[in-house]
C-alpha positions as CSV (number, residue, x, y, z in Angstrom):
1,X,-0.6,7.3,13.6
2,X,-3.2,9.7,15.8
3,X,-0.1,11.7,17.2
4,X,0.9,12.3,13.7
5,X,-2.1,12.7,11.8
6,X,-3.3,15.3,15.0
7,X,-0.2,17.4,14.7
8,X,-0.4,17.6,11.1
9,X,-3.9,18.8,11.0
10,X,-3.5,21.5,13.4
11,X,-0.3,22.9,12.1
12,X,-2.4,22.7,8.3
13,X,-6.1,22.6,9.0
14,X,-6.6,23.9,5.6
15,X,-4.5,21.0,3.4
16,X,-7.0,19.0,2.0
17,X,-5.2,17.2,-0.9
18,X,-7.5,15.3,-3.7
19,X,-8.7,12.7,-3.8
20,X,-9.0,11.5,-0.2
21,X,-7.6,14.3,1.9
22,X,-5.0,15.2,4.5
23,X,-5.4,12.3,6.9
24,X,-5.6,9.6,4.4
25,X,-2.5,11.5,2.6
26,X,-0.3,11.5,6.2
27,X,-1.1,8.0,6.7
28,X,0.0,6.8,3.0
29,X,3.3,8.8,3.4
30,X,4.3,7.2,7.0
31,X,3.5,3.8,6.1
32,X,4.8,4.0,2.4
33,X,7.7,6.2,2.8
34,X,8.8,6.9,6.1
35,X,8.6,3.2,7.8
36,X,9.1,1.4,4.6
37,X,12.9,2.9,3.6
38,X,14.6,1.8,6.8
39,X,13.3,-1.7,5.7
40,X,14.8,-1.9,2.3
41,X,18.1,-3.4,3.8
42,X,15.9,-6.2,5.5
43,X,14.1,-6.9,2.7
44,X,16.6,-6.9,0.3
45,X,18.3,-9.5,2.5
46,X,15.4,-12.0,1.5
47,X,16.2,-11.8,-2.1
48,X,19.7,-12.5,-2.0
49,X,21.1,-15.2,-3.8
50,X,18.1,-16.1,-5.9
51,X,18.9,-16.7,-9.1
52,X,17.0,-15.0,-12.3
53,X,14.7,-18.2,-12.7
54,X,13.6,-17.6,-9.1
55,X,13.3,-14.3,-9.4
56,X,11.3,-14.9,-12.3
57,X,8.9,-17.7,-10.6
58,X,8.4,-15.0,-7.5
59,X,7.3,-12.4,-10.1
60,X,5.1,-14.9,-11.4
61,X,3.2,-15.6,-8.3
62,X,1.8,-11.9,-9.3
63,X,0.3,-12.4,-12.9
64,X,-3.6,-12.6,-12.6
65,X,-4.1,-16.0,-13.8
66,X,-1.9,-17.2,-10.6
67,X,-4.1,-15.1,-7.8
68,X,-6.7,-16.7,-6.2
69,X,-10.0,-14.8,-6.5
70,X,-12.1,-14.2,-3.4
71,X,-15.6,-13.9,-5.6
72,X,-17.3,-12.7,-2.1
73,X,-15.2,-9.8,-1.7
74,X,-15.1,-8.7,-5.6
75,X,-18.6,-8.5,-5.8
76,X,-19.2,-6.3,-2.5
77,X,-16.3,-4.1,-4.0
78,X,-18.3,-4.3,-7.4
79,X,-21.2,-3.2,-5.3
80,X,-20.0,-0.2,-3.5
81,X,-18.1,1.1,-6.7
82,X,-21.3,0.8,-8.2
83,X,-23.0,3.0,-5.8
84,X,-20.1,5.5,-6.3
């Protein structure tokens, strides 16, 4: 990510986009964007043939109730955003 983050910031020292600025900004848009399309093929590949009652249960795995909470890290984020 350096090469890219480097170039960027001397061909646009002055972009500073809100909230968290031009590095964080190149970095979201590489990972999220940029590497993530070409591996929408792939990953549509591990969804095929599920059925909408797998789908469903997948989804599921998402919903709150069904994540487990790691107390030690929500209370140093509840900490810090506190400090904020």
């Amino acid at each position: 990510m350096s090469p890219i983050v480097e170039t960027f910031g001397s061909e646009f020292p002055d972009f500073q986009p809100f909230p968290r600025g031009r590095d964080s900004w190149v970095k979201v848009l590489v990972r999220h964007i940029l590497l993530a399309e070409p591996l929408v093929d792939d990953f549509e590949r591990c969804f095929q043939g599920l059925g909408s009652e797998q789908v469903v249960a997948l989804a599921d795995c998402f919903l709150p109730e069904s994540c487990v909470r790691r107390q030690r890290l929500l209370d140093l984020l509840r900490a810090d955003a506190a400090r904020s």
